[in-house]
ZAMARGU-4260 file (C-alpha; in steps of 0.2 Angstrom, whole numbers, plus 5000, padded with zeros to 4 digits):
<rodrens>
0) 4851/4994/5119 | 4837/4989/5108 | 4832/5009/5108 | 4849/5013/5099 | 4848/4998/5086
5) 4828/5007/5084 | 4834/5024/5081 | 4849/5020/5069 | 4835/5011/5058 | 4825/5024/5059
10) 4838/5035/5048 | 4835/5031/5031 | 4856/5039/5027 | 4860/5026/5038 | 4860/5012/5023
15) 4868/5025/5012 | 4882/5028/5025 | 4894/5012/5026 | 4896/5015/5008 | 4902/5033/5010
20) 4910/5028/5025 | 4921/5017/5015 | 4922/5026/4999 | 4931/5042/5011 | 4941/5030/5020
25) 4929/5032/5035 | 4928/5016/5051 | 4923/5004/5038 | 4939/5003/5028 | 4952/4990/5027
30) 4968/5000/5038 | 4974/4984/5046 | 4981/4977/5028 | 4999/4984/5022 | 5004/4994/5038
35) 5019/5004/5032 | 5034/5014/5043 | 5043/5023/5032 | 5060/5030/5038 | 5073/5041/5033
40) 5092/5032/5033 | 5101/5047/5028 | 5105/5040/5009 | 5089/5030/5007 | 5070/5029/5013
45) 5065/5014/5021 | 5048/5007/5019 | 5044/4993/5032 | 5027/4987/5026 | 5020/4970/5036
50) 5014/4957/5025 | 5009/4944/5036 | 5009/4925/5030 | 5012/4932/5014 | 5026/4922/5001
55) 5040/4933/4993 | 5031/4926/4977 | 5014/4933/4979 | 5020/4952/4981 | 5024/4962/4966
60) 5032/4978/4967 | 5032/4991/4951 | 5037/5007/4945 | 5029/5021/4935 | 5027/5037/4933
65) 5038/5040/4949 | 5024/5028/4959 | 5033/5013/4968 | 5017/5002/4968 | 5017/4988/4979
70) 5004/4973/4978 | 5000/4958/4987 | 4991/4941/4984 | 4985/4932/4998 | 4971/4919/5004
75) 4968/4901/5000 | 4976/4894/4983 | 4964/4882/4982 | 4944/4882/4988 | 4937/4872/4999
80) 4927/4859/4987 | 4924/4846/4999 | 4914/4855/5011 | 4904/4870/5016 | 4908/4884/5022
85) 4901/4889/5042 | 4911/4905/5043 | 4924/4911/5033 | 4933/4927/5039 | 4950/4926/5030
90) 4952/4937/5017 | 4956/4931/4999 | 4960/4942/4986 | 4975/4955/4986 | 4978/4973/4990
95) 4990/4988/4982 | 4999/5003/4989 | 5007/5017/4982 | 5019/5029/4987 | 5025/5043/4975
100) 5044/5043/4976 | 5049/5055/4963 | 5055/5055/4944 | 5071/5051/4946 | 5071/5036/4957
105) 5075/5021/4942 | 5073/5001/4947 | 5091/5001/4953 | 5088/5014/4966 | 5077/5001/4973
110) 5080/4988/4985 | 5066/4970/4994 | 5067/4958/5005 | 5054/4951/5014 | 5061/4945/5032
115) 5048/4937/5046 | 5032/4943/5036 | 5039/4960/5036 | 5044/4969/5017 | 5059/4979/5017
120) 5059/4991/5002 | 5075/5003/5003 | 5073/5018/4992 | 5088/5029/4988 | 5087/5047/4989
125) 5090/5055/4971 | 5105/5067/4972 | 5101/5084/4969 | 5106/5093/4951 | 5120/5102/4952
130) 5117/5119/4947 | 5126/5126/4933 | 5136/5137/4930 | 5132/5154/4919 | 5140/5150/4902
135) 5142/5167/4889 | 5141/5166/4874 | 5152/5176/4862 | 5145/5185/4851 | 5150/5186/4834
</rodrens>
């Protein structure tokens, strides 16, 4: 065992490594936080996105450019100022996904709710264009 930990320190990449690893998306990313499901329901999307011990008022959801952007607050309100820190291991800060859902989707194709630390965000499917039809035009 204390051969591997010797070998891996040997490697000078190895200190470059966690933050390419992280950078990419590699082992040492966050993919635990905002686990979505997203389904289709026939007239809508369904996006089921766990937001554990989260409060409806600490998430935000926005739209621009056709990107539903979806952020959440979380950790303690208030520090610990009474009292050191031994180990601290709960997160504090926020995180933000987004998920391209098209031009035409507007704010009241979209619908929240947050139910047992789980979001619900139903997107409705734009309805196609009609094509139409060849008009002529006289000519004079």
């Amino acid at each position: 065992m204390s051969n591997y930990y010797l070998s891996k320190r040997s490697n000078p990449f190895d200190l470059i490594d966690p933050f390419f690893d992280a950078f990419w998306g590699g082992n040492n990313a966050r993919t635990d936080v905002m686990r979505t499901d997203i389904t289709d329901e026939g007239d809508h999307y369904l996006l089921k996105i766990d937001m554990p011990s989260i409060a409806k008022e600490d998430i935000k959801i926005s739209l621009a450019e056709g990107y539903l952007s979806i952020t959440a607050t979380f950790g303690d309100k208030e520090d610990n100022k009474e009292g050191r820190y031994l180990r601290r291991e709960r997160h504090v800060g926020s995180y933000t996904r987004s998920f391209y859902v098209g031009d035409e989707v507007t704010e009241e194709d979209l619908k929240a709710k947050l139910e047992e630390g789980v979001l619900l965000v139903s997107v409705t499917k734009p309805q196609p264009k009609k094509k139409e039809d060849k008009k002529f035009i006289a000519i004079e």
